[in-house]
C-alpha positions as CSV (number, residue, x, y, z in Angstrom):
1,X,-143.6,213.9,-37.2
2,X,-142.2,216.2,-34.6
3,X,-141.1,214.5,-31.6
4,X,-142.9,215.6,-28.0
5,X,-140.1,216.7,-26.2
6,X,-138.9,215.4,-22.7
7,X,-139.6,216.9,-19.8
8,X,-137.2,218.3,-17.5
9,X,-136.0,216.5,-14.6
10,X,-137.7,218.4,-12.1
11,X,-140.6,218.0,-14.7
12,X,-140.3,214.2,-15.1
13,X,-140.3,213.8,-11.3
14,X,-143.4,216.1,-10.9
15,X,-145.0,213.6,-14.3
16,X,-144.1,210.7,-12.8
17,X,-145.2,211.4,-9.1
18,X,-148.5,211.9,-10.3
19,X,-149.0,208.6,-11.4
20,X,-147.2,206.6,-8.9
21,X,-148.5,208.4,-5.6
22,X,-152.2,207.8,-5.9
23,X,-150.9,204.3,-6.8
24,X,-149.0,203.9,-3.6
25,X,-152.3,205.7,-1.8
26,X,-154.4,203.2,-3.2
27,X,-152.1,200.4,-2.4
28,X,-151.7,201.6,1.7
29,X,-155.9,201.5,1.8
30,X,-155.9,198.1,0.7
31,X,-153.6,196.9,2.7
32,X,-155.1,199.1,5.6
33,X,-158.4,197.1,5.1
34,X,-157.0,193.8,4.9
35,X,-155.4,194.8,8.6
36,X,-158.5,195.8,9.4
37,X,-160.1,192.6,8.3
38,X,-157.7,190.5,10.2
39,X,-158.3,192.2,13.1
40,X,-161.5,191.6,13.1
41,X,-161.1,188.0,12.1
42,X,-158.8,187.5,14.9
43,X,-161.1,188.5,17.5
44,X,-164.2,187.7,16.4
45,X,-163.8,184.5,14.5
46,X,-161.3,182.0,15.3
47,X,-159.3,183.7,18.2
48,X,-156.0,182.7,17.9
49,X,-153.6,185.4,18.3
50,X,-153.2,186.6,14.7
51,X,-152.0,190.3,15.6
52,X,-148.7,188.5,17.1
53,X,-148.2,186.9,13.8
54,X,-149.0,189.9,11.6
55,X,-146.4,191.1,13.9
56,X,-143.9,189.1,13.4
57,X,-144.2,187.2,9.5
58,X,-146.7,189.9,8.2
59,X,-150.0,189.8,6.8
60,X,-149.5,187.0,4.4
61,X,-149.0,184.5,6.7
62,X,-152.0,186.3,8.2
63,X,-153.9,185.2,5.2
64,X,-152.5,181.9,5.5
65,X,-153.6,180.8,8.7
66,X,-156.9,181.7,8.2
67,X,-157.5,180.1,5.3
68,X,-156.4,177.1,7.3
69,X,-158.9,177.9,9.8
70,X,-162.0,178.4,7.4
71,X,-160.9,174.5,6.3
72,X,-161.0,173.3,9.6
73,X,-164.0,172.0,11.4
74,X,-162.8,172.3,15.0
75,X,-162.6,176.1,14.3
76,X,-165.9,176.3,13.0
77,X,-167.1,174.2,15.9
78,X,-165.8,177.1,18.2
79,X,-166.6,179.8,16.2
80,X,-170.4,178.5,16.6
81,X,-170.0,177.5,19.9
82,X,-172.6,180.0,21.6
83,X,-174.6,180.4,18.5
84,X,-177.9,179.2,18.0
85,X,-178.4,177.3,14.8
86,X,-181.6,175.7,15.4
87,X,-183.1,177.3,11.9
88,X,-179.7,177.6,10.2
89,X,-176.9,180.0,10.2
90,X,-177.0,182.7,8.5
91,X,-175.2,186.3,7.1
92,X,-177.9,187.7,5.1
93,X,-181.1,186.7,6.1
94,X,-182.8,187.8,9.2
95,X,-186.1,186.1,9.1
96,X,-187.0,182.1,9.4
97,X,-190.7,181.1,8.7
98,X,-191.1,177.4,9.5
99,X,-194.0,175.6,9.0
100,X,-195.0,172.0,9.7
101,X,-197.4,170.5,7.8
102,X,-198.2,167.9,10.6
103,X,-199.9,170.0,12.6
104,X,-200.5,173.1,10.3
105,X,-198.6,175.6,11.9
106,X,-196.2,178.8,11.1
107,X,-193.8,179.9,13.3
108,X,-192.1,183.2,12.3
109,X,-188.5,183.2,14.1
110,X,-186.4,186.8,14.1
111,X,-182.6,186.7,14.3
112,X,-181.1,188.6,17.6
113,X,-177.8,189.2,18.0
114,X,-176.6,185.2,17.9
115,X,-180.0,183.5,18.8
116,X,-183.2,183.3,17.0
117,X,-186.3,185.2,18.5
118,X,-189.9,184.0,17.9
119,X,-192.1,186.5,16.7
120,X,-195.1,185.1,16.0
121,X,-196.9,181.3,16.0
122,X,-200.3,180.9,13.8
123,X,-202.5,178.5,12.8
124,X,-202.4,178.0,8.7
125,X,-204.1,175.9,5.9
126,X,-202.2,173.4,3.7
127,X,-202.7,171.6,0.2
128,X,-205.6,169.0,0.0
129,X,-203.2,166.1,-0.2
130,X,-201.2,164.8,2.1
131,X,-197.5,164.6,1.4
132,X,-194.8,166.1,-0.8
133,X,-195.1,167.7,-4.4
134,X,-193.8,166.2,-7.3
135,X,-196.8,167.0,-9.7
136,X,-198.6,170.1,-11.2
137,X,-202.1,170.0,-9.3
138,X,-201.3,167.2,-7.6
139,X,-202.8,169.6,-4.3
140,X,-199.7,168.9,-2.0
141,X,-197.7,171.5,-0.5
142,X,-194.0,171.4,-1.3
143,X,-191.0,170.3,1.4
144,X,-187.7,172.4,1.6
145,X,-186.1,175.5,2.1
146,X,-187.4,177.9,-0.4
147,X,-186.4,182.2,-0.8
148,X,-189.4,184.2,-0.9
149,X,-188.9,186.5,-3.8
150,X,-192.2,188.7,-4.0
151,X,-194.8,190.0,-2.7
152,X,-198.3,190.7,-4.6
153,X,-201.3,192.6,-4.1
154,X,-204.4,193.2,-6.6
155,X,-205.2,189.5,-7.0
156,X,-208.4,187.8,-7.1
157,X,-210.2,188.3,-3.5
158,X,-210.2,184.2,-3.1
159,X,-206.4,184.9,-2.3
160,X,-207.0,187.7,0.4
161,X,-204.7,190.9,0.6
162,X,-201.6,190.2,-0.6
163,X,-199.5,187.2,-1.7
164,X,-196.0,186.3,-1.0
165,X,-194.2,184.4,-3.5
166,X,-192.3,181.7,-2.6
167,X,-189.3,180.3,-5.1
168,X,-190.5,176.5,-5.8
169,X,-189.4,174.9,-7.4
170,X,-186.1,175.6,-6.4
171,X,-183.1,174.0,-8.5
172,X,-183.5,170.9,-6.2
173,X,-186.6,170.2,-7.1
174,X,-186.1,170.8,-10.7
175,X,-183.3,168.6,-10.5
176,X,-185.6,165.8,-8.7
177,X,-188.2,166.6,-12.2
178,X,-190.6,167.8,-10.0
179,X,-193.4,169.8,-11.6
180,X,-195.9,173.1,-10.7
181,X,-195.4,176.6,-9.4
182,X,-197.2,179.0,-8.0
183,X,-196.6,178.4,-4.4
184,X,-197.9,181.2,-2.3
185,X,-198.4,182.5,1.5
186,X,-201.5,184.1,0.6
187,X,-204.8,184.6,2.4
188,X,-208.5,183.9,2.9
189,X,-211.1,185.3,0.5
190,X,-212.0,188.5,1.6
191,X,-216.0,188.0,0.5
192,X,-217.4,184.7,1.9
193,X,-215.7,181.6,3.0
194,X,-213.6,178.5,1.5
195,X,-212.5,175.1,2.3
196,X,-209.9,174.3,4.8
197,X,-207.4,173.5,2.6
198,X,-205.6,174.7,-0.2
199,X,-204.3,174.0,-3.8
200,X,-200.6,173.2,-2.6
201,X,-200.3,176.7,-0.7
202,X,-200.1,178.0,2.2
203,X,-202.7,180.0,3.7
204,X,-203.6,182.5,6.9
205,X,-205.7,184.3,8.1
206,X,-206.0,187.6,6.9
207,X,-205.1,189.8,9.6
208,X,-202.1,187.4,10.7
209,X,-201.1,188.0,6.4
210,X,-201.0,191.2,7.3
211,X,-198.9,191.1,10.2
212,X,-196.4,188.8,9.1
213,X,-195.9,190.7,5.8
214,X,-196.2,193.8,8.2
215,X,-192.9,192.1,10.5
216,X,-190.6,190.7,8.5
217,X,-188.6,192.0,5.2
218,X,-189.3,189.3,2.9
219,X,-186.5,189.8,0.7
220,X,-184.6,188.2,3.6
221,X,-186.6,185.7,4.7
222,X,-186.4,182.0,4.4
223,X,-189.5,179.9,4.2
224,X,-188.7,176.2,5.6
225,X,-191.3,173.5,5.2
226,X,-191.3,170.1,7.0
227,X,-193.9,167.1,6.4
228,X,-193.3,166.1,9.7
229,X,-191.9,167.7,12.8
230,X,-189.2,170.4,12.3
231,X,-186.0,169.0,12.9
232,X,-183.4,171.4,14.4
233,X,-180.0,172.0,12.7
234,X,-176.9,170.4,14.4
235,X,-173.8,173.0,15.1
236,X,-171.8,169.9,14.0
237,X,-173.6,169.7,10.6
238,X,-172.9,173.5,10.0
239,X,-169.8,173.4,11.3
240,X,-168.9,170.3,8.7
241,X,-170.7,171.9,6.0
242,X,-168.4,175.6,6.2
243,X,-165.2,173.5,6.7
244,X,-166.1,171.5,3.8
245,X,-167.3,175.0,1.6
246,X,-163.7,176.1,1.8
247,X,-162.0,172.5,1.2
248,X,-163.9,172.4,-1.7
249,X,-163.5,176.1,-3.4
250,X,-160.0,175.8,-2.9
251,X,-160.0,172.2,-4.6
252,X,-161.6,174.0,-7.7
253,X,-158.7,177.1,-7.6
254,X,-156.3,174.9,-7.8
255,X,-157.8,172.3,-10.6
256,X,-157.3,169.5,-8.3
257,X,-160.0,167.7,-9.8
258,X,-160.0,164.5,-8.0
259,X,-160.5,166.4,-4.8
260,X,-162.9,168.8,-6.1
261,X,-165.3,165.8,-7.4
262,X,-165.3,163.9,-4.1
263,X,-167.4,166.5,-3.0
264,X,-170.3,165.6,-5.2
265,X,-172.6,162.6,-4.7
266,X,-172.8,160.1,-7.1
267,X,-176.6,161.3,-7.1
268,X,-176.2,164.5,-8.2
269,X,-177.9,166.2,-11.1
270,X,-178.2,169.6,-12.2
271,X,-181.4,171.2,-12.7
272,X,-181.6,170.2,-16.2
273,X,-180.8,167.1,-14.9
274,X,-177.2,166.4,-15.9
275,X,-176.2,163.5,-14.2
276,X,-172.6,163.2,-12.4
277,X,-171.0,161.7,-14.8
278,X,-171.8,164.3,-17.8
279,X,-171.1,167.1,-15.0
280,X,-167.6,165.1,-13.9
281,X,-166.2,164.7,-17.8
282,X,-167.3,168.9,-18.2
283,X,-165.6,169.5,-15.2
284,X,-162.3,167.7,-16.4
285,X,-161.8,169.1,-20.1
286,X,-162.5,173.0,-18.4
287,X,-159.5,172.3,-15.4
288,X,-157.4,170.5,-17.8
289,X,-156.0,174.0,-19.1
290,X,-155.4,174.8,-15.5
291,X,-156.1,178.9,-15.3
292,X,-155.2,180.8,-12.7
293,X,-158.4,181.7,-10.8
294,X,-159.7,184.2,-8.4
295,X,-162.8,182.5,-6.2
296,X,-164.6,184.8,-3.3
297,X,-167.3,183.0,-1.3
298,X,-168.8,184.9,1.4
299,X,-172.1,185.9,2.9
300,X,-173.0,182.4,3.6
301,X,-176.9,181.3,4.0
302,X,-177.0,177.5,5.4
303,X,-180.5,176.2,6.0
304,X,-181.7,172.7,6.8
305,X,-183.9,170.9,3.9
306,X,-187.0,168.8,5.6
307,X,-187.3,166.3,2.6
308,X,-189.2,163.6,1.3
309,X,-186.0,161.5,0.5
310,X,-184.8,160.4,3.9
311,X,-181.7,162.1,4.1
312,X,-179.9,164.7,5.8
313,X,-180.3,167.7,3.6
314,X,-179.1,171.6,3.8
315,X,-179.3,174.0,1.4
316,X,-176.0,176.6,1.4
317,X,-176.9,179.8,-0.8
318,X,-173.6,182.4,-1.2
319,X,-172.2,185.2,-3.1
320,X,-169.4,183.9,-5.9
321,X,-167.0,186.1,-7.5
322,X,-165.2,183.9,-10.0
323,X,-162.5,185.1,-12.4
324,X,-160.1,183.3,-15.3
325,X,-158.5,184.2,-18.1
326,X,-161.3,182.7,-19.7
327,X,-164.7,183.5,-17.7
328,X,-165.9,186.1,-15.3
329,X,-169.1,185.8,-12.9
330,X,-170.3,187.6,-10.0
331,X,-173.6,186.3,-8.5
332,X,-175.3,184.0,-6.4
333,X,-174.0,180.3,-6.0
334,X,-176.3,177.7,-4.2
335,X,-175.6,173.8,-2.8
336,X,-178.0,171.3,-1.8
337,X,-175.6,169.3,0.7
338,X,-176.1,166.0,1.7
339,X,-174.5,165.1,5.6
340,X,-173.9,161.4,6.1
341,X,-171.1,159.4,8.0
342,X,-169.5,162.9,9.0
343,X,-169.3,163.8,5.3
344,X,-170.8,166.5,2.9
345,X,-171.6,165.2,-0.4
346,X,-173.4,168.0,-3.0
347,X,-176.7,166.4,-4.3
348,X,-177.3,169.7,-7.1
349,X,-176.1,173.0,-7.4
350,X,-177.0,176.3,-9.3
């Protein structure tokens, strides 16, 4: 066959520019926004003086020292120093409900700015049975931290004018074998009256549905429901919990297995209810090959976990981006963390 003949020299310049410039262009916006992003790191997170060290070793070393910083808890600590955790910290979500089963209340708490802003207070119905669920129609009303995920209208009138949706059972309780669904916020009937109590729901009054539903975006909303009085979340706790996040993702890029594992309680179970062991001998045969990986956290969602178990629990919801030779995944990662004797040890995961 004919051979394509080669350009000129002037030619081959003009052929080879055309490749390599928008490469360098794209090249000087990356770097561009990771300036950007250390700048903003360095005066909004941590506060050390980062720009004199971009100055001086470059923006690697940049990168380094923050990664040291997202490890350690005394950064976190002063990161969260005049921020109000009470409900949780969180990136996405700008809504806490929390209601107590003790006394049969709902508070509705709005994020603003770095404190939390309460919005509303009402009165609410709760399952028939005292206590937390474990059983389908077992009439109790479920303890934890729980997404709400949709809202419905068009349902029977017992359930009033809409329904929101809550996400029980989460992969905690499926990995505690607990049973039902169909937990709701829903209503009162809108033709005659019922009793005052519920199925395992949780139930207000119809106009104060309506205004709830009316003041908050429920796709970023997080229900929390305590047996007993709410306990507040500790800025040590949080503080603790991120440190540990990052000790722990960077124990699994590097296939340091040992390290990666003494994360995990001894309790743990998936939500099909693979024990640690099972999840510990899966975890050794995949870093055995050692792959170079790529793991993203951010947009972290920490919320305490009012429980029947006696412990300490929070639940820590995040985007992943994972990538390896041999696997790709972008989505949601989520941690049910235990805190006890200044540790963090993960009791399931999803």
């Amino acid at each position: 066959p004919r051979s394509t003949p080669k350009p000129s020299s002037a030619a081959s310049d003009v052929y080879r520019d055309s490749y390599t410039i928008p490469k360098l262009k794209k090249k000087m916006e990356h770097n561009l926004l990771k300036l950007v992003i250390v700048v903003f790191l360095s005066v909004n997170l941590f506060s050390k003086d980062f720009l004199e060290l971009y100055r001086t070793k470059g923006i690697n070393a940049v990168e380094n020292e923050l990664e040291k910083s997202l490890r350690d808890v005394n950064s976190w600590k002063k990161y969260l120093e005049n921020k109000n955790v009470d409900y949780g910290f969180y990136e996405t979500k700008e809504y806490v409900i929390v209601a107590q089963k003790n006394n049969k209340e709902m508070s509705v708490f709005a994020k603003n700015g770095d404190d939390f802003k309460k919005i509303s207070k009402d009165n609410m119905i709760i399952g028939e049975k005292a206590g937390d669920k474990y059983l389908e129609g077992d009439k109790k009303t479920p303890e934890g931290s729980y997404d709400l995920v949709q809202k419905r209208t068009g349902l029977d009138q017992f359930y009033g004018p809409l329904a929101l949706v809550t996400s029980y059972p989460n992969n905690f309780d499926q990995s505690l074998n607990k049973k039902g669904h169909g937990i709701w916020i829903h209503g009162m009937p809108l033709n005659g009256d019922r009793e005052n109590y519920t199925q395992g729901c949780l139930a207000l009054n119809n106009e104060k549905l309506k205004e709830l539903e009316k003041n908050i975006d429920y796709k970023k909303t997080v229900l929390i429901t305590s047996g007993d009085e709410f306990k507040k979340a500790k800025k040590e706790d949080i503080a603790l919990i991120l440190s540990s996040i990052y000790k722990w993702k960077d124990a699994w890029k590097v296939s340091n297995i040992n390290e990666y594992l003494s994360f995990y309680s001894k309790e743990f179970k998936r939500s099909d209810r693979t024990d640690f062991n099972t999840f510990a001998n899966q975890k050794k045969q995949v870093f055995a090959k050692n792959e170079n990986k790529i793991i993203n956290l951010y947009n972290m969602d920490i919320s305490p976990y009012p429980n029947s178990l006696g412990k300490k629990i929070y639940r820590a919801v995040m985007d992943e981006e994972y990538y390896s030779p041999s696997v790709k995944f972008v989505g949601k990662k989520e941690l049910f963390i235990e805190v006890a004797n200044n540790k963090v040890q993960i009791l399931a995961e999803d």
